[in-house]
C-alpha positions as CSV (number, residue, x, y, z in Angstrom):
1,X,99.8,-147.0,45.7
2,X,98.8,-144.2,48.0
3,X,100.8,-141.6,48.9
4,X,100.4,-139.1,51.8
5,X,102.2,-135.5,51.5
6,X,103.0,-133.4,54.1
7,X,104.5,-130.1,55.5
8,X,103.4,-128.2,53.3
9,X,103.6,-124.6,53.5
10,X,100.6,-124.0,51.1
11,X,98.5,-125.8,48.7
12,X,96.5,-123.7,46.2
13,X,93.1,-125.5,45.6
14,X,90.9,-123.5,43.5
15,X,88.0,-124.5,45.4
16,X,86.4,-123.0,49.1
17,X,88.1,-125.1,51.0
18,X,90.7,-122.7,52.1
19,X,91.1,-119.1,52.6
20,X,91.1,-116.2,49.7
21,X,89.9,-116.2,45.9
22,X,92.3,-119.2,45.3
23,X,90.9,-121.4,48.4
24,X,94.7,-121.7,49.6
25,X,95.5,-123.8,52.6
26,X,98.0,-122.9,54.9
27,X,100.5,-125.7,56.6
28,X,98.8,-128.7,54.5
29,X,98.4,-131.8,53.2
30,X,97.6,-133.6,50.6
31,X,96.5,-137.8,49.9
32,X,96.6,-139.2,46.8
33,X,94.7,-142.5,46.0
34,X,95.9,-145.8,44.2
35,X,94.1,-144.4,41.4
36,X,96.1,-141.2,40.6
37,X,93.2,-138.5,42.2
38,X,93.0,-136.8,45.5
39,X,91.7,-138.5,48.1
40,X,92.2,-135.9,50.7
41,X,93.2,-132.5,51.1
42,X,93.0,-129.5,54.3
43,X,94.9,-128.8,57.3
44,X,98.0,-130.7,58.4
45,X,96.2,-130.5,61.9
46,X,92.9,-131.8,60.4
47,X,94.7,-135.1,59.0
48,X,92.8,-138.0,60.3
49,X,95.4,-140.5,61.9
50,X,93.6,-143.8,59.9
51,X,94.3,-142.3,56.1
52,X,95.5,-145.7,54.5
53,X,98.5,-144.6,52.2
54,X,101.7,-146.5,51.4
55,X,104.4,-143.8,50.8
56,X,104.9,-140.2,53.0
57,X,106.3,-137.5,51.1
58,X,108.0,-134.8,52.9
59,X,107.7,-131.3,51.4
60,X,109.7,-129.2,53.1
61,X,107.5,-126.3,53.6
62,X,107.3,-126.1,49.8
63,X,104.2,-124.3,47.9
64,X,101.6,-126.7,45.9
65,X,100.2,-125.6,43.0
66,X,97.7,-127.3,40.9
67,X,99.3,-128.7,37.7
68,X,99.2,-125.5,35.2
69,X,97.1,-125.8,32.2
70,X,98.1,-124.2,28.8
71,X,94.6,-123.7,26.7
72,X,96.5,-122.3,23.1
73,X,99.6,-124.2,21.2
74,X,101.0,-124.6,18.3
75,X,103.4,-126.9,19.3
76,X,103.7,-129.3,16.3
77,X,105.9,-127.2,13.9
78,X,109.1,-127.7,11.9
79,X,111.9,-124.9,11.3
80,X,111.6,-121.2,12.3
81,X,110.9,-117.8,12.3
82,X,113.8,-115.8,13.2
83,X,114.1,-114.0,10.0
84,X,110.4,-112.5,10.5
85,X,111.3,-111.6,13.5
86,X,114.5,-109.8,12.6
87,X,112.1,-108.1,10.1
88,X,109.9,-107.1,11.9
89,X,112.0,-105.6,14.4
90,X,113.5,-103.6,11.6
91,X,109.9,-102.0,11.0
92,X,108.1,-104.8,8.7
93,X,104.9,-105.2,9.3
94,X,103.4,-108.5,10.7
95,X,101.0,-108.5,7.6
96,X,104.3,-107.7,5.2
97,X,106.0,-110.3,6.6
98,X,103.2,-112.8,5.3
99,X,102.5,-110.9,1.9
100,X,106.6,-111.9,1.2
101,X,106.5,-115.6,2.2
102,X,107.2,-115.5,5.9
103,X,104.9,-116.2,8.4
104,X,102.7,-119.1,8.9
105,X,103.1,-119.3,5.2
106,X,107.0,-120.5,5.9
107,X,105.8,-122.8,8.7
108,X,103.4,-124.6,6.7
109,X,106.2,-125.4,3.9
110,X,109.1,-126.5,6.6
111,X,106.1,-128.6,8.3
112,X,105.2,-130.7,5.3
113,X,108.5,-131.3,4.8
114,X,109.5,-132.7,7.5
115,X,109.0,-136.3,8.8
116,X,106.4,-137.5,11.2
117,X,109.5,-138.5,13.3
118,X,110.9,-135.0,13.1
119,X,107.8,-134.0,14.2
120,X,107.3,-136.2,17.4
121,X,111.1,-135.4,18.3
122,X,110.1,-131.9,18.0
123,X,107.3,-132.7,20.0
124,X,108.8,-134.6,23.2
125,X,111.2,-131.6,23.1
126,X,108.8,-128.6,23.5
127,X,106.3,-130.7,25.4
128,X,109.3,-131.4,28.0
129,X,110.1,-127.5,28.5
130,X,106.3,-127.3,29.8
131,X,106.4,-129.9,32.3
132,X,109.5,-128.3,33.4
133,X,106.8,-125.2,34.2
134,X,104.8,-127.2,36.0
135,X,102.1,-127.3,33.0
136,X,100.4,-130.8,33.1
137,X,97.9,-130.4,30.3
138,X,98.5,-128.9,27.0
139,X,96.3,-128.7,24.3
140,X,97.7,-128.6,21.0
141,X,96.7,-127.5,17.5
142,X,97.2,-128.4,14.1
143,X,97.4,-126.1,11.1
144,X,100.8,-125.8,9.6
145,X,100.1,-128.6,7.5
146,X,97.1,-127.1,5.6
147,X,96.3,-130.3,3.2
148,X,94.2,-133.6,3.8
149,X,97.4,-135.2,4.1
150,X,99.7,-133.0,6.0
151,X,96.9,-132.2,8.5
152,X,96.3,-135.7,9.4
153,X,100.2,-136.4,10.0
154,X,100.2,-133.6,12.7
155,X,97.0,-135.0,14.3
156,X,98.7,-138.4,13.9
157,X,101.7,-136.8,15.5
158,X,99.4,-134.9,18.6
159,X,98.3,-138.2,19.3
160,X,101.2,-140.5,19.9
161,X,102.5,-137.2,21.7
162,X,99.2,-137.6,24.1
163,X,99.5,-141.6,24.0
164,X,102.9,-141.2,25.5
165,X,102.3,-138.9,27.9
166,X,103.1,-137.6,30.9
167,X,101.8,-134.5,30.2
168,X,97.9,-134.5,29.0
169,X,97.1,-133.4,25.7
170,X,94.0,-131.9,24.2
171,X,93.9,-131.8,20.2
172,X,92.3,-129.6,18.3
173,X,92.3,-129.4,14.3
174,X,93.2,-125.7,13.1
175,X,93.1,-126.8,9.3
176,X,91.5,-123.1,8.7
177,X,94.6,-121.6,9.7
178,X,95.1,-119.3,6.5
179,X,94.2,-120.3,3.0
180,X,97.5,-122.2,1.4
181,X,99.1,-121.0,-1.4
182,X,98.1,-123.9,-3.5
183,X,94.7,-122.9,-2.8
184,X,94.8,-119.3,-3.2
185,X,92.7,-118.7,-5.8
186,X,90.0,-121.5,-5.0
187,X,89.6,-121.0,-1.9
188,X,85.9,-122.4,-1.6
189,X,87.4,-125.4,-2.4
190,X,89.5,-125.8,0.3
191,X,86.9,-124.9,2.8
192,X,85.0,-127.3,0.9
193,X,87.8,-130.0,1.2
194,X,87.8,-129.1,5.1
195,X,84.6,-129.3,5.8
196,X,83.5,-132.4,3.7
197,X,86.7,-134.6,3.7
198,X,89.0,-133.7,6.5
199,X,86.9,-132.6,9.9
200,X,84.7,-136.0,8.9
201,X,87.5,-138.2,8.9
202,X,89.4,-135.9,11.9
203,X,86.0,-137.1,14.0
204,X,85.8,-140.3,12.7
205,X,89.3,-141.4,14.0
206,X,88.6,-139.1,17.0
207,X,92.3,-137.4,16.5
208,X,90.6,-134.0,18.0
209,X,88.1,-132.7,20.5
210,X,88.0,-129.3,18.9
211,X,87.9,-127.2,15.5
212,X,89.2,-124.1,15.7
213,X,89.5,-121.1,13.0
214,X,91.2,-118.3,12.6
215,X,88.8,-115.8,11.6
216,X,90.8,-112.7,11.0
217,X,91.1,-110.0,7.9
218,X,93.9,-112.4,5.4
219,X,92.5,-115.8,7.3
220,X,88.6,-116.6,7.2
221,X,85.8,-114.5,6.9
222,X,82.9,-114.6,9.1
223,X,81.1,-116.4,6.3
224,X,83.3,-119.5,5.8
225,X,84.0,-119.9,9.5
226,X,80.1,-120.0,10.2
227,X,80.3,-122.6,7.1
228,X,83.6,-124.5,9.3
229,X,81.9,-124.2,12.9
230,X,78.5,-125.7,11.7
231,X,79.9,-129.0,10.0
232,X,82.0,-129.2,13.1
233,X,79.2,-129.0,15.3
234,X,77.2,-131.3,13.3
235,X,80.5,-133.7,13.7
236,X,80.3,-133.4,17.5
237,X,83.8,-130.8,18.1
238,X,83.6,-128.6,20.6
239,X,84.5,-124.9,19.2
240,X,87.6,-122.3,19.7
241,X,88.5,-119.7,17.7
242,X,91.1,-117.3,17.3
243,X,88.8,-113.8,17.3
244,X,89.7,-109.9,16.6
245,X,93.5,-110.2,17.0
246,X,94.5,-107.9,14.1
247,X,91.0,-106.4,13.5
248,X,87.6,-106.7,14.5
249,X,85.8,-109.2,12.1
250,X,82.2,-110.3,14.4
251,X,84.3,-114.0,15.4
252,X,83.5,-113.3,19.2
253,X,80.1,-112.9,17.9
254,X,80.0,-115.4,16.1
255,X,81.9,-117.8,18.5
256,X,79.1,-116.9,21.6
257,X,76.4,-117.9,18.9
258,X,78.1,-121.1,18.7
259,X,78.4,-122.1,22.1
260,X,82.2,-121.8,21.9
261,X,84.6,-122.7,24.7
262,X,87.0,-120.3,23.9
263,X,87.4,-117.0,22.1
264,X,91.0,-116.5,21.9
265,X,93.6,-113.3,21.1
266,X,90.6,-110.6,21.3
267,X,93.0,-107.4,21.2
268,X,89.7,-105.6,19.4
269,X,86.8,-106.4,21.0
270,X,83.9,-103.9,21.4
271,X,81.3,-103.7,24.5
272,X,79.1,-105.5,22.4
273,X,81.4,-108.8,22.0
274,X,82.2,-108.2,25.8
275,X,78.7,-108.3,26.6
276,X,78.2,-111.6,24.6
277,X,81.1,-113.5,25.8
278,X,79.3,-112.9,29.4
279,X,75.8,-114.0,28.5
280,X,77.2,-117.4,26.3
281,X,80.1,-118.7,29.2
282,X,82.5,-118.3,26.3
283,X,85.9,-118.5,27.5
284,X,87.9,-115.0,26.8
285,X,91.7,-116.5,26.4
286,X,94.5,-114.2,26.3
287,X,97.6,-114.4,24.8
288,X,99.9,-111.8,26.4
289,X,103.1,-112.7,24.7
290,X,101.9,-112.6,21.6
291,X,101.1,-108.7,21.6
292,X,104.2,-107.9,23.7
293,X,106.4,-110.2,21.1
294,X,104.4,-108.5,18.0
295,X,105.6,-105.1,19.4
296,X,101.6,-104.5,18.9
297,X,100.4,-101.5,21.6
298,X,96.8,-102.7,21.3
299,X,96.0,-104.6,24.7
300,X,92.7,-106.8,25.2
301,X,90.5,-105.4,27.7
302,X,91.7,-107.9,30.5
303,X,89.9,-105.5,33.1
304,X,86.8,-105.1,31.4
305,X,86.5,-109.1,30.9
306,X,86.6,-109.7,34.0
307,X,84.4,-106.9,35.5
308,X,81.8,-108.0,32.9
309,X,81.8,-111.6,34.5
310,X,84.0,-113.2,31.8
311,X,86.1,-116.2,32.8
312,X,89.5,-114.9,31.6
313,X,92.3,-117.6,30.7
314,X,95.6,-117.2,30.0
315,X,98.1,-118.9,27.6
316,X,101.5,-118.7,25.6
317,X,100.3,-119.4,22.4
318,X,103.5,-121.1,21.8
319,X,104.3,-120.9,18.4
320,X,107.1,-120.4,15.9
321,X,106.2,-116.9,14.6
322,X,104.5,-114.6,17.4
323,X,105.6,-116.5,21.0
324,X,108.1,-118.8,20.9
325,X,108.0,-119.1,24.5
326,X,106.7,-122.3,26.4
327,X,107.2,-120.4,30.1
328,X,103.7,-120.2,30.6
329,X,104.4,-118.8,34.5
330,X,105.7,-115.5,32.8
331,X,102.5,-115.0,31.1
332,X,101.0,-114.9,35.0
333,X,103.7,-111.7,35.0
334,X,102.1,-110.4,31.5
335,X,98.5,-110.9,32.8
336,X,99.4,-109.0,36.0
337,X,101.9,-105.8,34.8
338,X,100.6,-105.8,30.9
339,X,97.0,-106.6,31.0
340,X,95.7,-105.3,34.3
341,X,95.1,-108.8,36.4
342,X,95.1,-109.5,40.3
343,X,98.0,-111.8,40.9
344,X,95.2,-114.1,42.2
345,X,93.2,-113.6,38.3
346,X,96.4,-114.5,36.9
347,X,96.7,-117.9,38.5
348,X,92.9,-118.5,37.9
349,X,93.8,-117.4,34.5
350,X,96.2,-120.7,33.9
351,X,94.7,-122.8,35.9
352,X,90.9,-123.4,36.7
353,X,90.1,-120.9,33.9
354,X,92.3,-122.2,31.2
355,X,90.6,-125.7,32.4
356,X,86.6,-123.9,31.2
357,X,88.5,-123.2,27.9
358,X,89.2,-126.7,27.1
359,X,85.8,-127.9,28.8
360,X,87.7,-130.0,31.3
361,X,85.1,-131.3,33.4
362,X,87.2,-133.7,35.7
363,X,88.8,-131.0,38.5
364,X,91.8,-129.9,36.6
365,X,92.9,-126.7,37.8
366,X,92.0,-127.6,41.2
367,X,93.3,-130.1,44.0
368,X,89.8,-130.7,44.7
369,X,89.4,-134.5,46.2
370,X,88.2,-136.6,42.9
371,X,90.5,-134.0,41.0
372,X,93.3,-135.6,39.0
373,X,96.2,-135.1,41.5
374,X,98.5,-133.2,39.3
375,X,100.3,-130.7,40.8
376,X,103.8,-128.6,41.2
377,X,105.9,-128.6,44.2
378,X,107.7,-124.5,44.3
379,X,110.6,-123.6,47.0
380,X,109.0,-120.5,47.5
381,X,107.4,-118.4,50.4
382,X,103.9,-118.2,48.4
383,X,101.7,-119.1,45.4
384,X,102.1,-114.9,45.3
385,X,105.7,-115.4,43.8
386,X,104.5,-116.8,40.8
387,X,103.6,-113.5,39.1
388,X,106.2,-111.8,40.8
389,X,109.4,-113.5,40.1
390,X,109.2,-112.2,36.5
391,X,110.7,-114.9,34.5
392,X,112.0,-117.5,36.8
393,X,110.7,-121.1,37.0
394,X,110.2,-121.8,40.6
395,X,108.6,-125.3,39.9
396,X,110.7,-127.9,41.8
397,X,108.9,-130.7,40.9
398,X,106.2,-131.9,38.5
399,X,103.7,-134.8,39.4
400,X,100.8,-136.3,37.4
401,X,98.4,-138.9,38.3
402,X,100.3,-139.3,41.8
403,X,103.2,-139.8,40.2
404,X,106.5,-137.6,40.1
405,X,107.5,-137.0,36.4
406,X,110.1,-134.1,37.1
């Protein structure tokens, strides 16, 4: 069924078919087909009178937005992490926090104890309060499961999560999270386990697009993620990593050399890494509430990024340990006031940006006509409001595929 919206106040495209960096359209409309894409899009005045469509939609002079995309979860978790954080906010370090049993550590136990039904309640849950942000594509990772087993149950999970929609999902298997305790001193092993047993049968029942690693001083070494990323690529995954968060270790190197989609975190990069995420096309992904949750004063080079000719994405990194947060529009606000970003970068930054990092090729991120028509309806004067109203959801409603879904 098509339907025809109108009187709208603005629709942000992403593409040059309106005015400014985010191609917005002033007094608009907007035609979706029987198919769930746009069909039609540009001035109110410009409508042509013959557009077939079955229902008119009315939009009050509302803003449009192009359905947000979140590039970085964690989403499938069980328990919490509110002691850490009461620690660390008491002066424990991050990395003390782990050495004593907390941090991802304590999510992977609480995770393989809990039931796959736990886990898709859980699920539903958290992947609600997004669409309530006007987020329309999440990708999620696994990696608090850390066995063959436990592993596959989140993927297993991920995917009836994406099977019953509305929000899209895009999977990717984070099974070199850290190295778990019952592999802590064989931890060749367990690279060997991931790399010969579970990323083949990962691709064979085609739970995830992407392997990702988290290359970091206490994770993976530079080594054994080269080892990961090569039997991943031989596999057919696309690559992300998580890259010079705590220290600099050579990932974004490493991660260009690859062909990456994504380097993500990236607090310590050096002009050499910048340099290199220009040349590959290597998505830089920030995670802005990450740092300001850590308490950590190191910033990534936003600015730089982006004067270097780096596609610069944004992202919650929702997780139970170092964002907890699924209000992806506030990290729009981070981007701007904590990172250095145009308002205009920001948007970019969830949207057509955080679409490269997931190497969405279909015209998410815009309202481009063949684009999947998911968008966000906002009672607001303009897309500008966003970044500004520090905290609030303006998203009044949701829609995928042409349809409303909140």
């Amino acid at each position: 069924m098509a339907t025809l919206l109108k009187n709208c106040s603005q629709i942000v495209t992403n593409t040059d078919l309106g005015a400014g960096e985010l191609g917005v359209v002033e007094r608009g409309a907007l035609l979706v087909d029987d198919s769930g894409l746009v069909a039609w899009v540009g001035l109110e005045a410009e409508l042509p009178s013959d557009l077939p469509h079955d229902t008119l939609v009315d939009l009050k002079g509302r803003v449009v937005m192009p359905g947000l995309v979140e590039c970085h979860t964690h989403l499938v978790f069980a328990g919490d992490r509110t002691q850490d954080y009461a620690d660390r906010c008491a002066g424990i370090s991050y990395e003390e926090v782990a050495k004593r049993g907390g941090g991802i550590r304590l999510s992977v136990r609480e995770t393989r104890l809990a039931s796959r039904e736990t886990l898709l309640e859980l699920g539903r849950a958290r992947l609600a309060q997004f669409l309530e942000m006007g987020v329309t594509t999440v990708e999620i990772k696994s990696g608090y499961g850390l066995s063959y087993e436990d592993e596959l149950k989140c993927l297993e999970v991920i995917a009836e999560l994406s099977d019953e929609g509305p929000v899209r999902v895009v999977a990717t298997v984070l099974g070199a999270h850290i190295v778990p305790d019952d592999y802590a001193d064989r931890r060749g092993e367990y690279v060997s386990m991931l790399v010969d047993e579970l990323l083949p049968e990962v691709a064979r029942r085609e739970l995830a697009s992407f392997v990702d690693v988290f290359c970091e001083t206490g994770a993976y070494t530079v080594t054994e993620t080269r080892q990961i990323f090569s039997r991943a690529r031989e596999l057919g995954f696309g690559i992300k990593v998580h890259a010079e968060q705590l220290s600099r270790t050579g990932a974004t190197l490493l991660a260009t050399e690859f062909g990456a989609a994504s380097a993500d975190h990236l607090e310590f990069v050096e002009d050499a890494d910048v340099a290199a995420l220009a040349a590959s096309g290597t998505v830089a992904v920030l995670l802005p509430g990450a740092g300001l949750f850590l308490g950590g004063n190191k910033r990534p080079p936003a600015r730089k990024l982006l004067d270097a000719g780096v596609s610069v994405a944004l992202s919650t990194d929702f997780n139970p340990g170092t964002c907890p947060s699924v209000h992806l529009p506030m990290m729009t606000t981070l981007g701007c006031s904590w990172l250095g970003l145009a308002p205009f970068e920001a948007i970019r930054g969830v949207t057509v940006a955080a679409a490269q990092a997931l190497d969405l090729k279909d015209g998410r991120g815009t309202l481009a006509v063949g684009a999947p028509a998911d968008f966000s309806v906002h009672k607001i004067a303009s897309w500008a409001e966003i970044p500004y109203l520090f905290g609030r959801n303006t998203a009044d409603e949701v829609w995928v595929a042409g349809n409303r879904v909140s």
